[in-house]
Each structure stands twice: as structure tokens, then as C-alpha cells.
C-alpha positions in Angstrom: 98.3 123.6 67.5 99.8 121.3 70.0 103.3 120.6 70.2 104.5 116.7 68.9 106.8 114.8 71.2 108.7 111.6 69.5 110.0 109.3 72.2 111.3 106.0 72.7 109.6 105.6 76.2 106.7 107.6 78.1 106.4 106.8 81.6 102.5 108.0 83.2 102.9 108.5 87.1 105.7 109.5 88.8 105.5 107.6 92.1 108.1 104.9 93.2 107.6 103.0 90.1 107.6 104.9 87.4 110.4 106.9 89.0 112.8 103.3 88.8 111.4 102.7 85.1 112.6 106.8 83.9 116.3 106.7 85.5 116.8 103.1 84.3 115.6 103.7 80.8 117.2 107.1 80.5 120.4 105.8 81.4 120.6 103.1 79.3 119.9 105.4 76.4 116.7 105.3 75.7 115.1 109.1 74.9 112.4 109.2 77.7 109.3 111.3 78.8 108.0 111.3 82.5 104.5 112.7 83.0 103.0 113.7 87.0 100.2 115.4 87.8 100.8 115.4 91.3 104.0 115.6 93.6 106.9 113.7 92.3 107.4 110.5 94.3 104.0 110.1 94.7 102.4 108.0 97.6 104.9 106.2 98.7 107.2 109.4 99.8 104.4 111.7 100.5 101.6 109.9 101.9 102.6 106.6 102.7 106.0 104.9 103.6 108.1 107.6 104.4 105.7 109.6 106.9 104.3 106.7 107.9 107.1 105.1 108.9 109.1 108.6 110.3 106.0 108.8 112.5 105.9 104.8 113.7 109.7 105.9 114.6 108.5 108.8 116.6 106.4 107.1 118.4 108.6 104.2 119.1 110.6 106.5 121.0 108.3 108.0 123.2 107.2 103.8 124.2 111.2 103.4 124.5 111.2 106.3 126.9 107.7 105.3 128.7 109.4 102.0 129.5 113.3 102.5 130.0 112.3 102.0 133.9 112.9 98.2 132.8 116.6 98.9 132.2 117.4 101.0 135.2 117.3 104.0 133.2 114.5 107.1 134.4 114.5 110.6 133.7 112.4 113.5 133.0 108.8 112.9 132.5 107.5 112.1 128.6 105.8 114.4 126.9 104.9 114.0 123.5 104.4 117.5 121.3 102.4 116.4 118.6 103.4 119.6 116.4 107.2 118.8 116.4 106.8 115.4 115.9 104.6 116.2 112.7 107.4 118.7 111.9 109.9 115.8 112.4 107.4 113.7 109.3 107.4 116.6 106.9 111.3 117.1 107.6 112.1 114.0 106.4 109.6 114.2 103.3 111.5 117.0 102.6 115.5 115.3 102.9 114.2 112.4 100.3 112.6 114.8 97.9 115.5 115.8 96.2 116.4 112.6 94.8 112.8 112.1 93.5 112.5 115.5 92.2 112.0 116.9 88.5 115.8 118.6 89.0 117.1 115.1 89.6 115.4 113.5 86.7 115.7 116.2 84.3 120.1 115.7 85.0 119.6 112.5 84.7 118.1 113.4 80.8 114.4 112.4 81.5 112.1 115.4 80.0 109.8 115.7 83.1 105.9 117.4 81.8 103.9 118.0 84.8 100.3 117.5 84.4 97.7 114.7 83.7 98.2 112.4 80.5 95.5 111.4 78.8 95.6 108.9 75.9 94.4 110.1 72.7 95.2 106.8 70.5 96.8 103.7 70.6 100.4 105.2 70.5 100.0 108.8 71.8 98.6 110.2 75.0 98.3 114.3 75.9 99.2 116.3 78.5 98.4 120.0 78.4 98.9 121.2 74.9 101.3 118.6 74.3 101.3 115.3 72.5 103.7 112.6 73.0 104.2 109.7 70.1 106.4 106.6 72.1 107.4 103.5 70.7 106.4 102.2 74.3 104.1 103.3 77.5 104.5 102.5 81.1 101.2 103.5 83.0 102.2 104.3 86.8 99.5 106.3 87.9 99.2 104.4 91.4 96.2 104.2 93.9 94.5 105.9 96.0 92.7 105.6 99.3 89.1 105.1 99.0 86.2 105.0 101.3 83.1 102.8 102.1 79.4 103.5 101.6 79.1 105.0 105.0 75.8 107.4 105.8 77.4 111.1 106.4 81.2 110.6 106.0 81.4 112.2 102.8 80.2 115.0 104.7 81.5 114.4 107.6 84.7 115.2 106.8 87.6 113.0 107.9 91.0 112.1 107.2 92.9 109.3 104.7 96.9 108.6 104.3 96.9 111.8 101.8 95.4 114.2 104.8 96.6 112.6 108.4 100.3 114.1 107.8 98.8 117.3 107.3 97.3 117.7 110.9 99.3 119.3 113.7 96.7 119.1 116.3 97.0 115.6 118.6 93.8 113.5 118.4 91.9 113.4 121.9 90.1 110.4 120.6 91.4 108.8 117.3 88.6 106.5 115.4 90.2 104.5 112.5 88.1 102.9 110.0 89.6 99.9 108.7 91.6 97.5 110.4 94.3 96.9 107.9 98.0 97.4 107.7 97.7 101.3 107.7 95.1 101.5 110.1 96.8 99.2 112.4 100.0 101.0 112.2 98.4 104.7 112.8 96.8 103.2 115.9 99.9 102.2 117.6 101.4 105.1 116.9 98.7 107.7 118.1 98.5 105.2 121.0 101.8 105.9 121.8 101.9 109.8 121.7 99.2 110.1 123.9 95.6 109.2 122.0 93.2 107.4 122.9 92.2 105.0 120.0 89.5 103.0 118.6 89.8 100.9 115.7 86.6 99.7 113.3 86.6 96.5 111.0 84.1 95.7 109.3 85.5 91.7 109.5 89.0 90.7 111.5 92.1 92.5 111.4 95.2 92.2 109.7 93.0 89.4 108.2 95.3 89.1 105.3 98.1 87.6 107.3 98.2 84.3 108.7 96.4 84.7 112.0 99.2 82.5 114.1 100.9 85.9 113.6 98.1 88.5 113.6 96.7 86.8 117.3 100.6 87.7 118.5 100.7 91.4 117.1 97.0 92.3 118.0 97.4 91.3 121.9 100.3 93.4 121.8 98.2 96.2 120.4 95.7 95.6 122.7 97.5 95.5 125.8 98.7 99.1 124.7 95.2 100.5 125.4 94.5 100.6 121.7 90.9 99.1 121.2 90.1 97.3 118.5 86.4 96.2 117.6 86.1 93.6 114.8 83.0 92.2 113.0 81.7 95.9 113.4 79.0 97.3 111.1 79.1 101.0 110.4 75.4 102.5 110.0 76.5 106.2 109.7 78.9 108.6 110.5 78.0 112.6 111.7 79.9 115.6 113.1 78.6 117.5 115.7 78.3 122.0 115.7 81.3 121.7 118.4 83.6 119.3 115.7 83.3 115.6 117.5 82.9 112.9 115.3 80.1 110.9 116.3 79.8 107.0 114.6 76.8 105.0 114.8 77.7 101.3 115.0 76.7 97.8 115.3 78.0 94.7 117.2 76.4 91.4 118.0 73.2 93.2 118.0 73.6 96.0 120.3 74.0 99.5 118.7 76.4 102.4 120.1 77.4 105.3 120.1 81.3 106.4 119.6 81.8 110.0 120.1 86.0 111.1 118.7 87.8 114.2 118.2 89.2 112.8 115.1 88.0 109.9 112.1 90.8 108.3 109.5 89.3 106.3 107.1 91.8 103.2 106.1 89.4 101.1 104.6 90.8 100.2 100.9 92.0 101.7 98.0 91.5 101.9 94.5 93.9 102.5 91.1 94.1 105.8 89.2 92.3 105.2 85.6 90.0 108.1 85.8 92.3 110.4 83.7 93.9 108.3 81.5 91.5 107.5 78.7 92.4 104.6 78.3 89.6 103.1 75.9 91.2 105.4 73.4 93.8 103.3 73.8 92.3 100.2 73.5 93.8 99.1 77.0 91.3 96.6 79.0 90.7 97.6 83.1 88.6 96.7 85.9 88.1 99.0 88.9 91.0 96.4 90.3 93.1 98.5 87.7 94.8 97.8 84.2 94.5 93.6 82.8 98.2 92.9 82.5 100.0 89.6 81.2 102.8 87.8 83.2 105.1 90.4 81.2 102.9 93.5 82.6 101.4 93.9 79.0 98.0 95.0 78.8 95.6 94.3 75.7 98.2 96.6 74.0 101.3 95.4 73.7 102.9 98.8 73.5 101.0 99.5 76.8 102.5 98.5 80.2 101.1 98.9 84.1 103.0 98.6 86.9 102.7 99.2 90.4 99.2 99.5 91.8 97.4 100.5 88.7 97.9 97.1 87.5 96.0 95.4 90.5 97.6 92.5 92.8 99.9 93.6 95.1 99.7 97.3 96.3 103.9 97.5 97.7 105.7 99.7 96.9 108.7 96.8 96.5 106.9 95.5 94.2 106.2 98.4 91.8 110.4 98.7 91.8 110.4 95.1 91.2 107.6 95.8 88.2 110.0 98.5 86.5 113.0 95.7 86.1 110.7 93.7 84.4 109.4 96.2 82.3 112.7 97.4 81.1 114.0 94.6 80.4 110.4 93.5 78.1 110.3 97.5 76.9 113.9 98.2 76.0 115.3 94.8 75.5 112.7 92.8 73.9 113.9 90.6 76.8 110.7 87.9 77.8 110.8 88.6 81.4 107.8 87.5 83.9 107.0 88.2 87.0 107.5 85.6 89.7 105.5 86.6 93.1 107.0 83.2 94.7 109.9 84.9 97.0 107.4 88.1 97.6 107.9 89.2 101.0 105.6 91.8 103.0 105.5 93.1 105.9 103.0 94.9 108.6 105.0 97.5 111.0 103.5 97.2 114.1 105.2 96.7 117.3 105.9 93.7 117.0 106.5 93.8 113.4 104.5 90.9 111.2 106.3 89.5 108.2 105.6 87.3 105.3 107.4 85.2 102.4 105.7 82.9 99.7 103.3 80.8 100.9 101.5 80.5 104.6 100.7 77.9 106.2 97.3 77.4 105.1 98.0 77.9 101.1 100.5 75.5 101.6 98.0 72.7 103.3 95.4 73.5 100.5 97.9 72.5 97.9 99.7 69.9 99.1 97.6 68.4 102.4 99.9 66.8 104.8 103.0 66.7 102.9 104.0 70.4 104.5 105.8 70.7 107.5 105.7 73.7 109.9 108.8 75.0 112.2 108.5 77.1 114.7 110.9 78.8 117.3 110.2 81.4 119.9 111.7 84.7 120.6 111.8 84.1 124.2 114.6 81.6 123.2 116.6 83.9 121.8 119.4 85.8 124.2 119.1 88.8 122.0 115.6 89.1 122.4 115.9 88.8 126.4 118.6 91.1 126.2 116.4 94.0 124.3 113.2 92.8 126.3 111.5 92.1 123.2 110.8 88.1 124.2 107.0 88.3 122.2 107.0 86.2 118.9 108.4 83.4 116.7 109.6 82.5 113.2 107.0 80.2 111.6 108.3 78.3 108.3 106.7 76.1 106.1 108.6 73.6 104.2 107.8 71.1 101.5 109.0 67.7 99.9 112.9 67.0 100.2 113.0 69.9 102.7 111.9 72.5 100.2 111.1 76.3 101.5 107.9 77.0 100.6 107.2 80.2 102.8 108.1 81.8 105.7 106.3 84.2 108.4 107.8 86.1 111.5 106.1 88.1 114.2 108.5 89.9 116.7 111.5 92.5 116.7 112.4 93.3 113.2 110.7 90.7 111.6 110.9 93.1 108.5 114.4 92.7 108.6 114.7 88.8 109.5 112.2 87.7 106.8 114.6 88.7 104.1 117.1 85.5 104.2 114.1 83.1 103.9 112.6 85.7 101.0 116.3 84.7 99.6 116.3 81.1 100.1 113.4 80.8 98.0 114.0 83.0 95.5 117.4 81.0 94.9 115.7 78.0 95.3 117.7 76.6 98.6 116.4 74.4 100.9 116.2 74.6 104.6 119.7 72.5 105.1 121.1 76.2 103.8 119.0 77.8 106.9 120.3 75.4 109.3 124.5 75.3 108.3 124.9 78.7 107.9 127.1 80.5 111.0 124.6 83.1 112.5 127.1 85.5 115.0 125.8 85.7 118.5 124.0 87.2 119.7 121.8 88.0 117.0 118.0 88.0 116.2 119.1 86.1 113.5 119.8 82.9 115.4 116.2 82.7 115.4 115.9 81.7 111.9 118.8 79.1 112.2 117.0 77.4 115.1 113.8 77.6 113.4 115.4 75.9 110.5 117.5 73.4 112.9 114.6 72.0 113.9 113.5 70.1 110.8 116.1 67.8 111.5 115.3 67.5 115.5 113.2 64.2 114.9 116.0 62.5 113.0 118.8 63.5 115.2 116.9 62.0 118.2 115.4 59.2 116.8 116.1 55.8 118.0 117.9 54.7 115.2 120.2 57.1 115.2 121.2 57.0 119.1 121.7 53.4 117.7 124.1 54.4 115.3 125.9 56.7 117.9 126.5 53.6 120.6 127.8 51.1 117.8 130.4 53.8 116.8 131.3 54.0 120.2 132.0 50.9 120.9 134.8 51.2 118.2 136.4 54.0 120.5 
């Protein structure tokens, strides 16, 4: 006979979202149940951001060293040990895990049940011989990577986000399928320790971003040695007795033959439903993932998704963003929505590409020529010159009456400079707050303060107003 659970909250998945949704409930006194399968902190710390990004770091360092010449600086000659920097990745998994471990939660009075949940009726679910009765669910069950219809690479054998951190052995020859954010980044920084790379897509890269950008960030890439073939067709994929990868492809006509050490597929992903059950809960998905409401609701209302299983945006800022809204519906009967208009996101390549609200070409399809684009170039910048980092500019689009309607960077922590526009139109400002702020110098951060400056340029330096300036001279 299985064991009864009563609970005011059960949260499925215990990645980045659900993670935010169990310490936030439990601490505001609400008896809660956290349920994983896998690792706790799912994705995000163990296949995604956080190796991802310790190994973009590493590899930024080896490209500092490679070109510290520039400065006056020179010193022993680079080598890159693929092993320790691997071991620097998992290190760092391993410092963050604490905080998003079942220890942690359990002190923090969630009761943690490791293994699969699988709904067995509208208001229960079960997980191993264990049934849990909430007043409220939170699916968080996250996504996965996925891989195209491609001839032999099931076979094949070949590596995705939940694999590449695994290997200690340095590609010879890299081939990455998919030309995406996470393919794009893995290039670089194989690139960068010493592989030579080849990137597929199927159509244009980074073609999710506004191409002004993407054309800035893909040169870069490019003149890097990475090389990156678009409008490719794949016709099949093989691996040879001695362990190359060999990849049959297609481009304007001509077929070829690319022989690599090693193949990561970063071609899409899709949500984790397979487990859940969910019919018996009477909860409506699509393979985009769970059918929410502006409240993350799904077709029952004692059934939320956040994160990735509930389609949209796959971030993993917006899946902590998902579990505010979803306490404060859950726990507080509060009637909070989601509001995607001050969403930022952001591409970490060298140079960084970064995005907020609408680009320009959303903008023009609503409102036509009523939008008006500012622009200002890193090489402008005396920070920039100063760090050598002179590629890029801030591009913002701005509405009636000066209104910020979106904002995209490509440059130098553009991560890190998008986040004042993502604030100006989350509160609503208008680009007189970009301009009349006091940036310090030197700063990247003047950028933005030019780039907002200049939406008055025209004005300043019309004729009327030097008009205005030589009658109110003539009065001393």
C-alpha cells in the first residue's frame, strides 16, 4: 500500500525554476514537496549555464593570453590542457551545488523525494510508492536537447549540452550541428583552446537575433578561424572503424565530405512531458510543452508550468521570473501575469549579443515609420579603446513621445549593458531618463548615454534652435 502525502504545494522538477518556487513557498509557510528524478539544479547548473559559461571563461583567457602582445605584455608560450580546464568546469559545478542540493532544501523545510512523478489524477501525482495529495502543482520538469532526422547519428554517437562536459579529450576537429546560441558559443570556445571548428545550420545563424547584431558577432567568429556554413543540408552522418566522424552534406548544389574527431549536436530542444502523465491530469500540451494562461495555469487550474515545460522562452531568467508569478497566483490568490515586454537575452559570444523588448524589425511591423532607431559605436567609447574591444554598438529603438520600445547591443559585456534599458522599459521611462543620467568615465556605460543622447541631436542642431541661441545672445 503506498504511503499518502497531504501538502499545500508539490513542485515536479528541480532545476532553476522549481528550485525558486520550493525555498519561496517553504518559507513563507506553506508545507511543500519537491520531486527530481535527476540531479538537483537541473540543466541550468549541470549542463548548461554554469559549465558553459566556466568554460567560455576558460577560454577567454587563453584568447587574452594569445593576444596580450597588443599591450606590451609577452610571456611563456600558451598551451591550453584541455583536461584541467574540463576539471576547472566540473570544479565549479561542484562549488554551486551545495546551495541547490537536497541538504539545502530539506533545512530550508522542503521534503525533497527523488524520483519521477507521475500524475495519477487531477489532484495527486506518484513517485515511487508514494502518493502526494496538494492543494496546488508547479510542473518544472524543463527541456532537453533534441536532435534532427539525420541518417546515422543516432548511431553515430555524438555529443549534446548533457554529454560535452563529460569529455576530457580536446577535439582535433569539432563539427557542431546547429548554429544557435549554444552552438555558437561551444565554437568560440573550442576555437580558442586549440580546435579546429566547423559549424552546420541548416538556415542562418543566430537567426533569432536581429541580424545588425548577429553580422557584427559572426565576423568576429569568423575571423577566429571558426567556420561557419549556413543554409547547409545534412544528408547523413557515419563514424568510421578508427572513431572519425564523417558528415555528408549539401550546399548550393555541391555535396561534401567533412571528416571530424568529434560531432555536438545543438540543434533544438524539446520539454519533459514523457513522464508525467499528464492526461490523467487533465492538463492540455503540445510537443512545444504544457498550454498555460497569462497566470501559467494550464487547463487545470490547480496545475501550473513554468520554465521550459511550458513552451516560449527557454532562459533560465525567465523560469525564476515564472516562480514569482506563480507564488504569488499559488499561495496568494494574487492575479499576477506575466509581462515579457522588458525580457532581456543574451548570446555569449565574444562579442557578447544582447537583447530587450522589441527589435527593430517587430517594432516597424507594428508601428511603420513612427519608430526611431539610435545607434552609437564602441569605437567611440574611451573604455572600449582602452581594453581594445572597439567592435560593436548599442542599437535602440524608440517609439511615440520618445518611448523605449527595445533595445540591442553587440560588443564588450553587452550582457551586462543591456540591463539599464531592460529597466527603463520595465519602469516605463523614456529615453530623456537614458540621456540625463551621470554615467562615470570612463565606462562602457557611456555608450548607452550617447546612444540615448542622440535622439535629441536633430533638435539641438536644428536651425531653429541655433536661432534661438543668437537672439539670447544678443541680450548678453
Amino acid at each position: 500500500m503506498s504511503k499518502i502525502i497531504k501538502a499545500d504545494l508539490c513542485v515536479i522538477g528541480g532545476g532553476s525554476g522549481g528550485l525558486s518556487v520550493a525555498a519561496g513557498a517553504s518559507q513563507m509557510g506553506a508545507d511543500t514537496v519537491l520531486i527530481e528524478g535527476g540531479k538537483m539544479g537541473g540543466d541550468c547548473l549541470n549542463y548548461g549555464c554554469v559549465p558553459s559559461k566556466a568554460l567560455l571563461a576558460a577560454a577567454k583567457k587563453a584568447n587574452g593570453l594569445q593576444h596580450a602582445d597588443e599591450f606590451g605584455v609577452t610571456g611563456q608560450p600558451l598551451v591550453a590542457d584541455y583536461e584541467k580546464v574540463m576539471a576547472h568546469v566540473s570544479e565549479i559545478i561542484a562549488g554551486i551545488a551545495p546551495h541547490d542540493s537536497v541538504e539545502r532544501f530539506e533545512q530550508l523545510g522542503v521534503r525533497v523525494i527523488e524520483g519521477y512523478a507521475s500524475f495519477s489524477g487531477p489532484d495527486q501525482v506518484m513517485v515511487n510508492d508514494v502518493t502526494i495529495k496538494a492543494r496546488r502543482f508547479v510542473v518544472a520538469t524543463g527541456s532537453r536537447a533534441t536532435a534532427p532526422p539525420i541518417t546515422g547519428l543516432e548511431t553515430c554517437g555524438y555529443m549534446t549540452n548533457e554529454t560535452l562536459f563529460e569529455n576530457r579529450e580536446k577535439p582535433e576537429h569539432l563539427i557542431i550541428i546547429g548554429g544557435g546560441p549554444i552552438g555558437m558559443e561551444m565554437a568560440q570556445a573550442h576555437r580558442r583552446l586549440g580546435s579546429r571548428v566547423t559549424v552546420l545550420e541548416a538556415f542562418k545563424a543566430l537567426a533569432k537575433d536581429d541580424p545588425d547584431l548577429t553580422s557584427v558577432a559572426l565576423k568576429a567568429l569568423r575571423a577566429e578561424g571558426i567556420e561557419i556554413r549556413e543554409d547547409v543540408k545534412i544528408h547523413s552522418v557515419d563514424r568510421a572503424e578508427d572513431g572519425a566522424i564523417t558528415v555528408a552534406v549539401e550546399e548550393e548544389g555541391r555535396e561534401e565530405m567533412l571528416t571530424g574527431s568529434h560531432l555536438l549536436v545543438a540543434a533544438g530542444r524539446k520539454p519533459n512531458l514523457e513522464k508525467l502523465n499528464l492526461e490523467a491530469a487533465g492538463v492540455q500540451y503540445s510537443k512545444s510543452g504544457i498550454e498555460v494562461d497569462e497566470r501559467l495555469r494550464s487547463s487545470n487550474r490547480k496545475v501550473f508550468a513554468i520554465g521550459d515545460v511550458a513552451g516560449g522562452f527557454q532562459f533560465t531568467h525567465v523560469a525564476g521570473y515564472h516562480a514569482g508569478i506563480v507564488i504569488r497566483n499559488a499561495l496568494f490568490r494574487l492575479p499576477a501575469k506575466v509581462n515579457y515586454d522588458g525580457l532581456p537575452w543574451v548570446t555569449y559570444t565574444d562579442p557578447e549579443i544582447a537583447n530587450v523588448g522589441m527589435t527593430e524589425k517587430q517594432a516597424r511591423e507594428q508601428l511603420g515609420d513612427k519608430v526611431q532607431v539610435l545607434t552609437f559605436p564602441y569605437a567611440e567609447n574611451d573604455r572600449a579603446r582602452a581594453e581594445r574591444k572597439t567592435e560593436g554598438f548599442v542599437k535602440a529603438i524608440i517609439g511615440k513621445n520618445g518611448k523605449i520600445l527595445g533595445a540591442g547591443i553587440v560588443g564588450m559585456q553587452a550582457g551586462e549593458l543591456i540591463q539599464p534599458w531592460a529597466l527603463a522599459i520595465t519602469g516605463g521611462l523614456k529615453v530623456s531618463s537614458m540621456a540625463s543620467y551621470i554615467a562615470p568615465y570612463p565606462t562602457l556605460g557611456e555608450i548607452n548615454k550617447r546612444a540615448a543622447g542622440s535622439f535629441y541631436t536633430p533638435k539641438l542642431f536644428s536651425s531653429k534652435t541655433r536661432w534661438i541661441v543668437k537672439l539670447l545672445s544678443l541680450f548678453g
